[in-house]
C-alpha positions as CSV (number, residue, x, y, z in Angstrom):
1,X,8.6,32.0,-24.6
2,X,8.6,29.4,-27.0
3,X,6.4,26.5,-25.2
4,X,4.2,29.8,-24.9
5,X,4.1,30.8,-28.6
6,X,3.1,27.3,-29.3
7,X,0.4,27.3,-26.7
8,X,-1.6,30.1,-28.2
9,X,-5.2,29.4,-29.4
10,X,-5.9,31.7,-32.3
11,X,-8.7,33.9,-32.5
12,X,-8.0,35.6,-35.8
13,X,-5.5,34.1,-38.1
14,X,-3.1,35.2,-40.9
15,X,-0.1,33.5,-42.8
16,X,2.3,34.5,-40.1
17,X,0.4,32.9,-37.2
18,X,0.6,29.2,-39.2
19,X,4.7,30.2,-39.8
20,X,5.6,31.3,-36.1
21,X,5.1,26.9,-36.1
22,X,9.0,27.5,-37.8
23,X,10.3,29.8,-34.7
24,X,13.2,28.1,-32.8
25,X,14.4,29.8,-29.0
26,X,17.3,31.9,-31.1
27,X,14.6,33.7,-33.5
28,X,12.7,35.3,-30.5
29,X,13.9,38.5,-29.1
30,X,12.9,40.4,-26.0
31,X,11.7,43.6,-26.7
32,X,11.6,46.4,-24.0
33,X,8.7,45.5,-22.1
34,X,5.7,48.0,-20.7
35,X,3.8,48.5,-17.9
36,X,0.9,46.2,-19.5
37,X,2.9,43.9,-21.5
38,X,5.5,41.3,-22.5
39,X,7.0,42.1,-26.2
40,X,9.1,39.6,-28.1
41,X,10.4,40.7,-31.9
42,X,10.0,37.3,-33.5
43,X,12.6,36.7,-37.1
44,X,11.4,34.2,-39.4
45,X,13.1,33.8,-42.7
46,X,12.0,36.7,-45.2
47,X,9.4,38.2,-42.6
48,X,9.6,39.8,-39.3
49,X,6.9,39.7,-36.6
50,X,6.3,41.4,-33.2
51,X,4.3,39.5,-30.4
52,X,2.4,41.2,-27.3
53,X,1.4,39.2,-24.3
54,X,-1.0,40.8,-21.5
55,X,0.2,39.2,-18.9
56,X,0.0,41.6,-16.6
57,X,-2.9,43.4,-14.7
58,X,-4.3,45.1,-17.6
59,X,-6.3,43.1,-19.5
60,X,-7.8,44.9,-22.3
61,X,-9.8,43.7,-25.2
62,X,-7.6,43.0,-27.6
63,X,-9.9,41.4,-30.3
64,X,-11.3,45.2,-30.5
65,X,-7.6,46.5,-30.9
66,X,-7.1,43.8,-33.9
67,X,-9.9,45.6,-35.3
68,X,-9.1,48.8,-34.7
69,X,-5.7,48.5,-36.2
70,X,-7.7,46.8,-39.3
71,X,-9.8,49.0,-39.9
72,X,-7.5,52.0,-39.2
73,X,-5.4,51.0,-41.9
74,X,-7.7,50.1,-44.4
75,X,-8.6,54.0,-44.0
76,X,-4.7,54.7,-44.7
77,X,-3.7,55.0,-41.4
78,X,0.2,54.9,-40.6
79,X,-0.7,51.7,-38.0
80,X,0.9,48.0,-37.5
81,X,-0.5,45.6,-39.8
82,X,-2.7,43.3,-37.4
83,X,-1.6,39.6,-38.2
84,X,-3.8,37.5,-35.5
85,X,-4.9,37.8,-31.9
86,X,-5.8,34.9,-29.7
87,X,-5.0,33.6,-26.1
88,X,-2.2,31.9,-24.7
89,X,-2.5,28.9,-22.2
90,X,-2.3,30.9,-19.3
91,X,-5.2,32.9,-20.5
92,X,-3.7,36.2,-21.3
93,X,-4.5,37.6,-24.5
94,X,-1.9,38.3,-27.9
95,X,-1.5,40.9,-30.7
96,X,0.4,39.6,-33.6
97,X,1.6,42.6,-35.3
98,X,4.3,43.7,-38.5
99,X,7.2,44.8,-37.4
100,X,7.4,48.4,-38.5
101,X,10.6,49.9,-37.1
102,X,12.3,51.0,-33.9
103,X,11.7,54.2,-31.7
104,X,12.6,57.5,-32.5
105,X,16.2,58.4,-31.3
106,X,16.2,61.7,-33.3
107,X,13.7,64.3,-34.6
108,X,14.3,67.4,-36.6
109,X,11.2,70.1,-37.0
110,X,10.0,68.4,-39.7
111,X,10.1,65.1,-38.2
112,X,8.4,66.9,-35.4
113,X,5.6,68.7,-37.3
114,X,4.8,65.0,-39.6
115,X,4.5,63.1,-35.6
116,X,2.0,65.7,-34.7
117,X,0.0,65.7,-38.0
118,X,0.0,62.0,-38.2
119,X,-2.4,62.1,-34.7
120,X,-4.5,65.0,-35.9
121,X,-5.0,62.6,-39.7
122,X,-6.3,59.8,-36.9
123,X,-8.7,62.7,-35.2
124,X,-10.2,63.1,-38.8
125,X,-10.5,59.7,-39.5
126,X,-14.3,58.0,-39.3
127,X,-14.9,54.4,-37.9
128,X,-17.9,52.9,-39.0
129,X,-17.0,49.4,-39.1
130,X,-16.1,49.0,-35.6
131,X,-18.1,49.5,-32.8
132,X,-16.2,52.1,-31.0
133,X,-15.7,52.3,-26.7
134,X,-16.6,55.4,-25.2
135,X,-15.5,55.7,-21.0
136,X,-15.8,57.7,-18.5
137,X,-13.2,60.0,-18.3
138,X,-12.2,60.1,-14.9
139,X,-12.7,56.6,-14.1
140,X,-10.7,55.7,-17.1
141,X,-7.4,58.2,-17.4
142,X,-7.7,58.4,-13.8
143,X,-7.1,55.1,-11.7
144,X,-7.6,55.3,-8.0
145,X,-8.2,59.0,-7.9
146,X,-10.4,58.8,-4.5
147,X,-7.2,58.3,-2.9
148,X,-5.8,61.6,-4.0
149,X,-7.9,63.8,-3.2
150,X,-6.0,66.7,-3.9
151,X,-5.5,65.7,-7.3
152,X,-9.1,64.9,-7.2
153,X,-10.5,68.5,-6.2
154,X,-8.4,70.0,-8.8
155,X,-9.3,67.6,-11.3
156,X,-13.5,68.2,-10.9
157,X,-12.5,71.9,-11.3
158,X,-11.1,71.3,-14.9
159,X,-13.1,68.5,-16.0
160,X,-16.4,70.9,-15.4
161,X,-14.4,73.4,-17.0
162,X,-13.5,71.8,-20.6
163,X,-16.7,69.2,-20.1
164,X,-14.7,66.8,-22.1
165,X,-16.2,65.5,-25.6
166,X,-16.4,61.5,-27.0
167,X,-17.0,62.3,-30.9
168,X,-13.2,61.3,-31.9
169,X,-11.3,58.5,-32.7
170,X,-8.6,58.7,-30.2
171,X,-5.1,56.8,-29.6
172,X,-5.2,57.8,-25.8
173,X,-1.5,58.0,-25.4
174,X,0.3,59.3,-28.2
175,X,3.8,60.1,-27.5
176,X,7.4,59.3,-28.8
177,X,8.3,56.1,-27.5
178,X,5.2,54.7,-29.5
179,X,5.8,56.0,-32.7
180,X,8.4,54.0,-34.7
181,X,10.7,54.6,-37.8
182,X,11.4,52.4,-40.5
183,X,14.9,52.1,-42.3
184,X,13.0,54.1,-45.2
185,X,11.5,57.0,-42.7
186,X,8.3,56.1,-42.7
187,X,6.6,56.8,-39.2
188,X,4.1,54.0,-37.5
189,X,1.7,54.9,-34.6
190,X,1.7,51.4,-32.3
191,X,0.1,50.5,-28.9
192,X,-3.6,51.2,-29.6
193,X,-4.7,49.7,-25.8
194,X,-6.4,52.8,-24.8
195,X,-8.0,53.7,-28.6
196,X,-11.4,55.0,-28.1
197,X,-13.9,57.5,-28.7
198,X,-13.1,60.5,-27.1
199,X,-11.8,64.2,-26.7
200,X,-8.8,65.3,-29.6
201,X,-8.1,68.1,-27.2
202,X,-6.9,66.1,-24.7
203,X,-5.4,63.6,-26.7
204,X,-3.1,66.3,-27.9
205,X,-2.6,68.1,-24.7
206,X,-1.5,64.9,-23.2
207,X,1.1,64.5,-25.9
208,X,2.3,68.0,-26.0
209,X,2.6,67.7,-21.9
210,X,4.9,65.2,-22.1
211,X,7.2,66.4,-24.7
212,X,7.3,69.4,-22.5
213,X,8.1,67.5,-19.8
214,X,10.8,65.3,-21.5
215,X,12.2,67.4,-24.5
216,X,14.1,70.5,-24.6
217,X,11.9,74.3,-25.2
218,X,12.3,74.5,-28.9
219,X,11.6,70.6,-30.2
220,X,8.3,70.9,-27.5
221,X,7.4,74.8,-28.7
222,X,7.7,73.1,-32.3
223,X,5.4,70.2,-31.6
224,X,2.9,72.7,-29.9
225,X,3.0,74.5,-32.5
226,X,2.5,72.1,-35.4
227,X,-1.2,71.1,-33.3
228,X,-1.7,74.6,-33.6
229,X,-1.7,75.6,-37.2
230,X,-2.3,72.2,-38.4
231,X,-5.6,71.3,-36.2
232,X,-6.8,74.8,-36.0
233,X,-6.8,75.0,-32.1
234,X,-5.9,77.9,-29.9
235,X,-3.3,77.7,-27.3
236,X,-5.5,79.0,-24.8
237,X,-8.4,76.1,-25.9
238,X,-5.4,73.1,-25.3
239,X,-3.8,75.2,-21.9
240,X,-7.1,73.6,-19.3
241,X,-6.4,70.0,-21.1
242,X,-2.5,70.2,-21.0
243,X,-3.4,70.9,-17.1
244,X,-5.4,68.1,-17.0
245,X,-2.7,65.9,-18.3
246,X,0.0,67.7,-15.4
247,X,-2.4,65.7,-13.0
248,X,-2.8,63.0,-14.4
249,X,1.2,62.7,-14.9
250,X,1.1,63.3,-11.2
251,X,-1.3,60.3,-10.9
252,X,0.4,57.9,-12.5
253,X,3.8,59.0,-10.7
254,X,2.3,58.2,-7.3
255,X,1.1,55.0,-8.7
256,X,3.7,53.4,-10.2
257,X,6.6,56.0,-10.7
258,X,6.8,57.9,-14.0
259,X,10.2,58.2,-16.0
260,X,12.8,60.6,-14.8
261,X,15.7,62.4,-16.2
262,X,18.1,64.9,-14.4
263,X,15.7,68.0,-15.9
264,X,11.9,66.3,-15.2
265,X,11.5,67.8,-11.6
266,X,13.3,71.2,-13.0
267,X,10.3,71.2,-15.9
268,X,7.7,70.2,-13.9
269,X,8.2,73.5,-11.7
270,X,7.7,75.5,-14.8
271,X,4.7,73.4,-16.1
272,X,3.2,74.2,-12.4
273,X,4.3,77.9,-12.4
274,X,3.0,79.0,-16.0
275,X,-0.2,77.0,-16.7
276,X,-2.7,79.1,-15.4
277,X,-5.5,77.1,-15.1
278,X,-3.7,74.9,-12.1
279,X,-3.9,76.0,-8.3
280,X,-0.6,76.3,-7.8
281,X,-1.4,77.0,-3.9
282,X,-2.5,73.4,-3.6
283,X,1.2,72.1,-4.5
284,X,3.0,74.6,-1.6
């Protein structure tokens, strides 16, 4: 990691990307990596530092996330602070961000209710400084869906359904593991690889699906809940879009395997069985 830190040609440059020159083997620490990306949590006297490598098979564009996450916060947004992209010698691309935290172990109603109004503050927010992406839906949340085509039919039904909208400032995958806490409390959205213009319906559906699917009834009827009253949506507006997000779940689990606990498959039925905008004769 180190011969690689040192190998990176800087695109955009801060302070911290001239200090990482100080980082020794013991001041870099693995980080639990993702599906897209290597993460290191680099400690440099007085000042902490957290470094993403894309060296995997997505390659997004990750000067556009460095401005994103810039022009985010100048709008006050609860992001990382971007401190330099560039490109390693293997030619991946890097995110230098502030470390702002670690993941959320615990949440309490409230905490619950400030996660979901953090997103719906980001829906609000207007980017004019920052040429926004807009993609096709399908093609974008749904990778390789010709192969599925019983995902596929089902999908067409619903998208025709909701005809989904590209007038907001999306995160495209907001759920707990990438919201962090400080010492102090304070909450920080991270992992803006799929921030775009897009539809705050399903950008909330697809959140609320998978605290359904991986927290217990009354923390996930909370969360719902505080989407509900504080974005001014109906249940039965976010229901189609929650369905959508069921098959896309299902997508991604035939693709590459989706976490699991003991009570996923158990959840799942119910998510099947009470959303009624999903053919439940094509899962028999």
């Amino acid at each position: 990691m180190l011969d690689r830190l040192r190998g990176i040609r800087w695109m955009a440059e801060s302070e911290m990307t001239v200090r990482l020159a100080e980082a020794g083997d013991s001041d870099i620490v693995p980080l639990a990596p993702g599906l897209e990306a290597e993460v290191a949590l680099i400690r440099l006297e007085n000042a902490e530092c957290v470094l993403k490598i894309w060296n995997r098979h997505s390659k997004p564009d990750i000067g556009f996330q460095y401005r994103l996450l810039r022009s985010l916060r100048d709008r006050g947004m609860p992001v990382s602070r971007p401190l330099g992209w560039g490109v390693d010698a293997s030619g991946n691309q890097v995110l230098l961000t502030s470390f702002d935290g670690t993941a959320i172990h615990e949440s309490d109603a409230d905490k619950l209710r400030r996660i979901a109004g953090l997103l719906l503050d980001v829906h609000r927010c207007r980017i004019n400084d920052v040429e926004m992406p807009r993609f096709d839906f399908v093609s974008y949340f749904f990778p390789d869906i010709e192969g599925h085509p019983d995902l596929k039919s089902e999908l067409a039904r619903l998208v025709e359904l909701v005809k989904p909208r590209q007038d907001t400032v999306i995160h495209g995958d907001y759920n707990f593991n990438n919201i962090l806490e400080a010492e102090d409390g304070r909450l920080t959205i991270i992992d803006w690889t799929n921030g775009q213009l897009g539809d705050a319906r399903y950008d909330i559906a697809w959140s609320v699906f998978l605290a359904d699917l991986y927290t217990d009834d009354e923390p996930a009827a909370i969360y719902r809940s505080a989407f509900l009253s504080g974005g001014g949506y109906r249940a039965e507006e976010l229901e189609p879009f929650e369905a959508i997000a069921l098959l896309r779940w299902m997508l991604l689990d035939r693709l590459v395997g989706m976490p699991r606990t003991e009570k996923t498959d158990g959840r799942l039925r119910r998510i099947l069985e009470t959303n009624r905008y999903i053919n439940r004769m094509a899962w028999r």
